[in-house]
N, C-alpha and C positions, 0 to 999 in steps of 0.2 A: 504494500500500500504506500501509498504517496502522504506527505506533510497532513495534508487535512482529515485524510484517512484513521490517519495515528491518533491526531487530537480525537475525533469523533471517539474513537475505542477506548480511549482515555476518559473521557468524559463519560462515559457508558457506564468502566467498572468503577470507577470513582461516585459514581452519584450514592449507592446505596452507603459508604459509606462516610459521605459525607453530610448526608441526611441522619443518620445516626449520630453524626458527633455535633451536629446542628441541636438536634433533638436531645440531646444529652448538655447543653447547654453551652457552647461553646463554638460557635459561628464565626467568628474569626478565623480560629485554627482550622474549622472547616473550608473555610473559602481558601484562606493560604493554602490548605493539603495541594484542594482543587486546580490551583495555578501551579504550584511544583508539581503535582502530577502531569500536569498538561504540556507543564515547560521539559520535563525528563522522558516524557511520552517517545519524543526520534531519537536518542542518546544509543541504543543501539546501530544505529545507521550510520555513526563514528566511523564505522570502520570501511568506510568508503576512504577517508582519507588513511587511512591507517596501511603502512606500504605491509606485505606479509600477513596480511588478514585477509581473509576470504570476507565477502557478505553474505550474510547470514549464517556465518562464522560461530564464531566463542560469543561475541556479541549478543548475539541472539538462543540466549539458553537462561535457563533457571538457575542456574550458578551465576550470569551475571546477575540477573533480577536480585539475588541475594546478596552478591557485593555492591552493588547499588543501592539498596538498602543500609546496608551495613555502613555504608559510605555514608550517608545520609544521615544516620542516628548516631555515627559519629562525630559529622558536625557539629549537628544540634547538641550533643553531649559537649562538645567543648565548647561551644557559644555560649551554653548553659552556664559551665564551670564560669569562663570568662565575667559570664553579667547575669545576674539573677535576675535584673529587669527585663530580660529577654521575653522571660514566662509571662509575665503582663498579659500578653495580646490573649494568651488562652487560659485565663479565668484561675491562675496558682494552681495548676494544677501540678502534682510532683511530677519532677523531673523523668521515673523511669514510664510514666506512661505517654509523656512529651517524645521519649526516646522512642518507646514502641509504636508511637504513630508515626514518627518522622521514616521509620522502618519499613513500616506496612506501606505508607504512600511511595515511598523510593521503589520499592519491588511491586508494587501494583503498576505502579506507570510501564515498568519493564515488562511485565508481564503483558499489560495492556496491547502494546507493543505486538509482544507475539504473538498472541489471538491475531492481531489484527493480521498480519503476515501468511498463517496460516491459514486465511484464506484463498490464498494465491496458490497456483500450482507447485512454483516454487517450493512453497513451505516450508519449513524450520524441520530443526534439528536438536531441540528443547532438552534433552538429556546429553548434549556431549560435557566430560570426555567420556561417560557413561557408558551411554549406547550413540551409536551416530542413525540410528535408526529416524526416520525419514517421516514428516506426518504434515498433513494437508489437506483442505476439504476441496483444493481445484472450485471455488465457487465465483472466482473472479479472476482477470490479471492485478496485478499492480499499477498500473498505465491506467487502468478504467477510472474516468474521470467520474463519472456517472455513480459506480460501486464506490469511490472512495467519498463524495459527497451526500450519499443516502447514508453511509456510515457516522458523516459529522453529523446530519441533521437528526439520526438516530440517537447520537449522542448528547445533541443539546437536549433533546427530546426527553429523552432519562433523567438528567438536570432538572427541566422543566417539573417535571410529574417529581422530584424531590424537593423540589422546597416547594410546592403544593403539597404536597404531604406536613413538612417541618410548618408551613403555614396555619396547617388545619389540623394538625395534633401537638405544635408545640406553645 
C-alpha cells in the first residue's frame, strides 16, 4: 500500500483503542497515541533507503513492530525520568502504564502497517528470522489508488464511529 493507504490502517487499528483510553478519561494521551500512530504508521518503508535491505525485509515483521515499541516506551521512559511535567498532558497517570501505552501504540502502528501490506500480492513475511514463510490475501496491488483510499476513508470512518461512541458513553 501507498502513504494514504498506511495512515487509513493506522487509523482503523488505532480507533478502538483510542476510544478506550478516551473513555477511560484521558483524551489527550488518546489523540497524541493517534498522531504517533499515524506518524510511525510508513516507518517500515525505511528501508527503501536502507542500501542491503530488501522491502518488505526485516522491516516488515513483528520483531520490528516490537522494537518499535520498545523504542518508543523507551523514550517516553527517559523523557519521563528527565521531566515529570511530561505526565501532565495524560491526567498523573504513573509512569509504567504511560510506558505500556507508549509501547502498544509504537507496535500497533507497525503492525498497522503490515495488515495493510498484506493485502497486496506481494505480502509480508511477519515471522522472519523465524519462518520466512510467505502470507497475503492478493486483495489488491499496492499502486491501487482507489484500494489505498477506501482504506483511508475506512479508517477515518473507524475514528468517526469512536469518538461517537466516547461522545455518547463518556
Amino acid at each position: 500500500m501507498y502513504q494514504v493507504g498506511h495512515y487509513g490502517a493506522a487509523l482503523l487499528l488505532y480507533a478502538p483503542l483510542g476510544a478506550a483510553v478516551s473513555l477511560a478519561g484521558y483524551e489527550p494521551a488518546a489523540l497524541l497515541g493517534g498522531l504517533v500512530c499515524v506518524g510511525l504508521s510508513t516507518l517500515p518503508d525505511c528501508d527503501h533507503r536502507l542500501p542491503l535491505i530488501e522491502h518488505r525485509g526485516p522491516t516488515h515483521t513483528l520483531l520490528f513492530a516490537g522494537l518499535v515499541g520498545a523504542a518508543l516506551a523507551g523514550t517516553v521512559t527517559v523523557l519521563a525520568d528527565a521531566s515529570a511535567s511530561l505526565l501532565t498532558p495524560v491526567g498523573g497517570v504513573d509512569d509504567a502504564h504511560v510506558v505500556g501505552f507508549a509501547f502498544v501504540v509504537g507496535a500497533l502502528s507497525i503492525v498497522s502497517h503490515l495488515l495493510a501490506d498484506a493485502l497486496t500480492p506481494m505480502g509480508i513475511r511477519p515471522f522472519w528470522p523465524v519462518s520466512r514463510r510467505h502470507y497475503t490475501l492478493r486483495v489488491t496491488r499496492a499502486a491501487n489508488t482507489i484500494a489505498n483510499y477506501v482504506l483511508f476513508v475506512v479508517g477515518v470512518g473507524a475514528v468517526a464511529v469512536a469518538v461517537a461512541a466516547v461522545r455518547l458513553f463518556g
